[in-house]
C-alpha angles and dihedrals in degrees: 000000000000117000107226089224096056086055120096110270096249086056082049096058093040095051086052094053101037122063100185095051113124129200127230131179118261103252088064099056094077118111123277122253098213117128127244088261091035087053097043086052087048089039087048103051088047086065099050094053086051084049088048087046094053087048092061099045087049091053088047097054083043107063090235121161111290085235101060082053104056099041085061098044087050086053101048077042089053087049101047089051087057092046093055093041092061095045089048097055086048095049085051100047100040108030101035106096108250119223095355096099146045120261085244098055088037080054094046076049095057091050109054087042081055099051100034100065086020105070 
């Protein structure tokens, strides 16, 4: 978990005004690697989970059978997994350092980054 006073004071001030802004450690704010297309494609799913999402929420004002409803949320859920899954192994592949550690320190890597988007 990351303290608000050992953050820069811009973050500081940004944390204090914004209530959605989430914090993530410094090593996964670098760029992504993705290509144009590979980013459209990324870009593109996004949108149909938040397609899948409306859906819900409209079944839900709707009145409509709870079962209708939850096969549509355990699809856009399905979707987001795979979402995460992708960006993940990317984030793995491309952002981990290469060499530079032991396989037990790159594992001990792995497994925050797990449990840290995976909770």
């Amino acid at each position: 978990m990351w303290r608000l006073a050992s953050l820069p004071g811009e973050l500081q001030r940004s944390c204090r005004i914004r209530r959605d802004f989430v914090l993530y450690p410094l090593t996964v704010l670098k760029k992504m690697t993705h290509s144009s297309r590979e980013k459209l494609d990324l870009v593109n799913r996004t949108k149909k989970i938040i397609g899948q999402l409306e859906s819900v929420l409209r079944g839900l004002n709707e009145d409509e059978h709870c079962a209708d409803v939850l096969q549509r949320l355990a699809a856009a859920r399905g979707a987001i997994n795979a979402l995460m899954a992708e960006l993940m192994e990317d984030h793995i592949r491309n952002h981990m350092p290469k060499n530079s550690k032991s396989s037990e320190e790159a594992a001990e890597d792995v497994i925050e980054i797990v449990r840290t988007y995976l909770k």
